[in-house]
N, C-alpha and C positions, 0 to 999 in steps of 0.2 A: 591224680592226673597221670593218665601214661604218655611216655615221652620214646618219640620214635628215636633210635640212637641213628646216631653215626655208623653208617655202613661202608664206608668206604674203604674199613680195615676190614672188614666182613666177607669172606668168602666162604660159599656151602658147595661139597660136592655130593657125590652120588657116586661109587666104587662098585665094585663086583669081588666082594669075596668067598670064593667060593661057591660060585653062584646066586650066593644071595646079593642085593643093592641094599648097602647102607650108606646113609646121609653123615657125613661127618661136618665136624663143625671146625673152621680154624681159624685162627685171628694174625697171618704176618701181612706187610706191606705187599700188594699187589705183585703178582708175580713172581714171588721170592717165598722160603721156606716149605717147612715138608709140616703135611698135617699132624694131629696129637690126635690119636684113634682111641679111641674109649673101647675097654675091651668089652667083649663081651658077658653077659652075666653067668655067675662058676654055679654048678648043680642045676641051671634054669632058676637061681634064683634071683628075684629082679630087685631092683635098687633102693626099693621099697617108696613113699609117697613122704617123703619129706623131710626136714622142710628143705627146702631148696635155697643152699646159701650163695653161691656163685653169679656170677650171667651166665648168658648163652642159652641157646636153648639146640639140644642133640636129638633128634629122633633114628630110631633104630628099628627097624619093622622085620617083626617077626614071623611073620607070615601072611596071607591071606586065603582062607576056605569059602565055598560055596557051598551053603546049606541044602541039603536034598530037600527039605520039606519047602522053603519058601524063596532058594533059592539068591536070598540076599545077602550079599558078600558081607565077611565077617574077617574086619582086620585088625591084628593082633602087633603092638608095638611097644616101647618103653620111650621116656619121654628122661632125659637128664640135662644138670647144668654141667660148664664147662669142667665141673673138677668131678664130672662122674654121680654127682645125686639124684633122689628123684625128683620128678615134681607135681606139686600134686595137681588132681584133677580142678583146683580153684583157680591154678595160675594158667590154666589155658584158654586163651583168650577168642581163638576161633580154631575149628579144624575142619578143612573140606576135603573133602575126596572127590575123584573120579577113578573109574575102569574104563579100558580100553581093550579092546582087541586087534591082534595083527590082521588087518585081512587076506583073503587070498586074491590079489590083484587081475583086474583083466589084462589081454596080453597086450603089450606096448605100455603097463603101466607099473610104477614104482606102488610097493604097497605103504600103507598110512597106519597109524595106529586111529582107531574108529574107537569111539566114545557108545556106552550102553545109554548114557542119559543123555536128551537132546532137549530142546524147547525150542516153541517158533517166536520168532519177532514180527510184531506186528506193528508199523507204524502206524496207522490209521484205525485201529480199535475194531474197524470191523474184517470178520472172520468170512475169506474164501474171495477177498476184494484184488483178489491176487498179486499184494504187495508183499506177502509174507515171506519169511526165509528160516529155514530152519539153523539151528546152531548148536555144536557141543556145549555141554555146561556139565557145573560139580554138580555131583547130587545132593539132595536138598534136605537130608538130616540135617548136616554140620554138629553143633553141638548137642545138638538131641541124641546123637546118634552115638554118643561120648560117655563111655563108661571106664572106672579104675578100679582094680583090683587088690586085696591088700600089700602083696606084692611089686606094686607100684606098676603092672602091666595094662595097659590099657587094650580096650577093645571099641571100635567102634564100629555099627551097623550099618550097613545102607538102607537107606525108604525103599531105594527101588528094585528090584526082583529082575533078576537075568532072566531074558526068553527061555521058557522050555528049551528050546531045540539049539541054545549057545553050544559053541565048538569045545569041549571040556581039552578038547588034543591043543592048541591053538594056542600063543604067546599070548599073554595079557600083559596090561604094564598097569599098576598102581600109582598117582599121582596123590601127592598131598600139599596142600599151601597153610601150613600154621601157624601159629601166634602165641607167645608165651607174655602175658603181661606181671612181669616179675614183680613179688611182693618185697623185693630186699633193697631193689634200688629203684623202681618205680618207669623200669624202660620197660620197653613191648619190644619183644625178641621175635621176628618172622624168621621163616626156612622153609623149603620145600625137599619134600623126599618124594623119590621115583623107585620103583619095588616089579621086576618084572619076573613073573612065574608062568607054569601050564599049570592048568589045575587038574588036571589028570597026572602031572607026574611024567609025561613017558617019553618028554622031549630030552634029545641028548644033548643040546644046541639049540638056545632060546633065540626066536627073530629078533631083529631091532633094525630101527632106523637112523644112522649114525652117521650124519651127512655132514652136518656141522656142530660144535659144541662149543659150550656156552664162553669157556678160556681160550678160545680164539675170536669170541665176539667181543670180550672184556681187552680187548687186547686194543680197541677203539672205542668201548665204553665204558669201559673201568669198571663199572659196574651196574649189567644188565636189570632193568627192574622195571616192571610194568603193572600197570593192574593193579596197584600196591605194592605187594611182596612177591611177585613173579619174577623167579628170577632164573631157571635153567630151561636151556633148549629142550630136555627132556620133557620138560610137564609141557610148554609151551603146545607144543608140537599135538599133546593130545585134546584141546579143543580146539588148535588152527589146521584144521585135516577139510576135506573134502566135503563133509557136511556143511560147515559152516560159510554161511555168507552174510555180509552188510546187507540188512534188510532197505536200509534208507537212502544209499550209494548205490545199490546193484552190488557193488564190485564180491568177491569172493576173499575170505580172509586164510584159504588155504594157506598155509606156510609160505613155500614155496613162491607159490603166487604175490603174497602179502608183500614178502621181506626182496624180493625180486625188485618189486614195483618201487617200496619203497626209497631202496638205493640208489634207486636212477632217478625217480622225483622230479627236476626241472628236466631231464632229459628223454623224459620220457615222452614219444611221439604226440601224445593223446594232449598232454600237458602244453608241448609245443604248438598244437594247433589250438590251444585256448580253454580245453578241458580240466580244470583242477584234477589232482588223484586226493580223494579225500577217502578216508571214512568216521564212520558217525558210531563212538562209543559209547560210553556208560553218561546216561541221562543225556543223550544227545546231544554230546560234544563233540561237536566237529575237528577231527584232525587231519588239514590238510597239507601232503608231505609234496606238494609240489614246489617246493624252494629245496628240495633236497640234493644236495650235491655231495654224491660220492670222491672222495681225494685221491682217487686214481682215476686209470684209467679203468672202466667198465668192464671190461674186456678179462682183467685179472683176474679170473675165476680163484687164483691159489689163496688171493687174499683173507676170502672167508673158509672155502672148501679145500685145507689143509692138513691139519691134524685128527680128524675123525676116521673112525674106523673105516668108514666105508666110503671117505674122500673121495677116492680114486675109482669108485665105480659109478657115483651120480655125478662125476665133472659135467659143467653143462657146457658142452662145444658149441650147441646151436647150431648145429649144421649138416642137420639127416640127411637136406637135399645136399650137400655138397661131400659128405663123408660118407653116407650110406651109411648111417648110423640108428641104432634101435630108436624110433621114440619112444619116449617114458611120457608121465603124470605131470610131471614137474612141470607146472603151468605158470606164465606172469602174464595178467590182464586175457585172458581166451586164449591166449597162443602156445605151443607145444615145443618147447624144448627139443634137446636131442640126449642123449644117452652119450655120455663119456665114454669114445674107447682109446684106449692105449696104446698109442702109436708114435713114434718117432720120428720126428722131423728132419728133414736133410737141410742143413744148414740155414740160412739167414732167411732164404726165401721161402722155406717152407711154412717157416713160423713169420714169416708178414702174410702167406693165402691166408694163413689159419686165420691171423688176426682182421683182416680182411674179410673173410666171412662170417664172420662173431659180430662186427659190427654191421652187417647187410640187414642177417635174419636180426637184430636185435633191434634194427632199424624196420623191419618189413613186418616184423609183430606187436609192435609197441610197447617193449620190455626195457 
């Protein structure tokens, strides 16, 4: 029997050193303590395949190549428990991928990380009946695609084969959602690692989209998880982008747009005139966030959009016609955002127009 543990001491990041993203693994009380990094392996030599006595489950990704003959990405990682072992390839209990690409955005729009593998949803089984929607998805080895080495490195392949004419110059980001079902104490250990390269090498400064993260969303859910073991804004982000939409809602589950809508929930225009905000996931379960009440006020953009890198360039003012501000992509329910600029208020009354017009357009688009 595997036994999901207790996550709640469980927190996974995703670091930059050096350029490379490595996933660490640490176990203090929410919000408090500093991670235990697992060094890395001395001569390239890896931690070898077992047995694995510890918990935890640590992924470390060592690279990712795109093959010239067939063009299917090929990722190279090592897999240990908390005290640094390996593990072998029998206790890993699921491993998915996706790639993504940065795009290069149209003008007035925020770029997305875009997904190589897509699939449409079809509610009604027949094909061109015009209900379908397309949507990112992992690619569809998983474990087939799962190979260890005696060195305890693993490699795994993808089914699916990058287009010809993919941008080799161009950021990608690697996502992973895995699962380690430990043979020493009988729990299933999930984590997600995010891994972002050029596969050409020639970027001196990798794109990224850094709007919000995931330790300021914890910060009101203690601990983010969806989907099962989904748990960083990082992966998140790469199948909630602009391809994907609710085949059986309409609605679109772009980020942006999704987590938007969500927040406001019962106050949401659409909601107020009698419309649920539902949408419909996995086997058709309906998840309707129209009872949803955010514990502020709406308007508090710094709530979520804080601490990320790039805070302070996607603040959503909401207020192009009233600021003359760029619009971006950043969409909730069809309506267009405005592009954060950074400007200074003159006193009390500056910041009640400001908040005065956050709540107009927020009200005149249905966000």
């Amino acid at each position: 029997m595997i036994i999901e543990p207790d996550t709640s001491n469980h927190v996974r990041k995703w670091h930059s050193l050096g350029g490379k993203f490595a996933l660490l693994l640490f176990l203090p009380l929410a919000f408090a303590g500093c991670p235990s990094v697992i060094p890395p392996p001395v001569d390239n030599a890896g931690p070898g395949t077992g047995p694995a006595v510890a918990a935890g489950l640590n992924i470390e990704i060592l690279g990712v190549t795109i093959p010239i003959l067939d063009r299917r990405p090929l990722v190279e990682f090592f897999a240990t428990d908390d005290q640094g072992n390996g593990i072998p390839l029998s206790e890993i209990g699921d491993a998915r991928f996706i790639l993504d690409y940065f795009e290069d955005p149209a003008p007035g729009s925020t770029a997305r990380f875009l997904s190589y593998t897509t699939a449409i949803e079809d509610p009604d089984g027949t094909p061109g009946s015009g209900d379908e929607k397309t949507q990112a998805v992992y690619d569809s080895a998983r474990l087939n695609g799962l190979t260890q080495a005696v060195d305890g490195r693993f490699t795994y392949k993808f089914a699916a084969a990058l287009p010809a004419d993919y941008n080799a110059s161009a950021t990608h980001q690697l996502g992973g959602q895995l699962r380690r079902d430990a043979a020493v104490d009988g729990v299933a250990y999930p984590t997600n690692v995010v891994f972002a390269f050029d596969p050409a090498g020639v970027k001196v400064e990798l794109d990224t989209r850094d709007i919000v993260n995931t330790e300021t969303c914890n910060e009101c859910h203690t601990q983010l998880q969806l989907h099962g073991s989904r748990r960083e804004i990082q992966l998140c982000i790469m199948c909630h982008n602009t391809q994907s939409a609710d085949a059986n809602s309409g609605n679109s589950v772009d980020f942006p747009q999704l987590i938007h809508a969500i927040h406001r929930g019962e106050s949401l225009p659409s909601v107020e005139g009698g419309d649920p905000y539902e949408i419909v996931g996995f086997r058709g379960t309906v998840h309707d966030y129209s009872n949803v009440v955010f514990p502020q006020d709406i308007r508090n953009c710094q709530v979520c959009h804080s601490d990320a890198k790039q805070a302070d360039v996607h603040f959503v003012a909401l207020g192009d016609a009233v600021f003359g501000a760029e619009p971006c992509a950043v969409m909730a329910r069809g309506a267009p955002f405005a592009r954060w600029c950074r400007f200074k208020h003159v006193g009390l009354l500056g910041i009640r127009v400001t908040y005065l017009a956050v709540a107009n357009v927020l009200r005149k688009y249905n966000i």
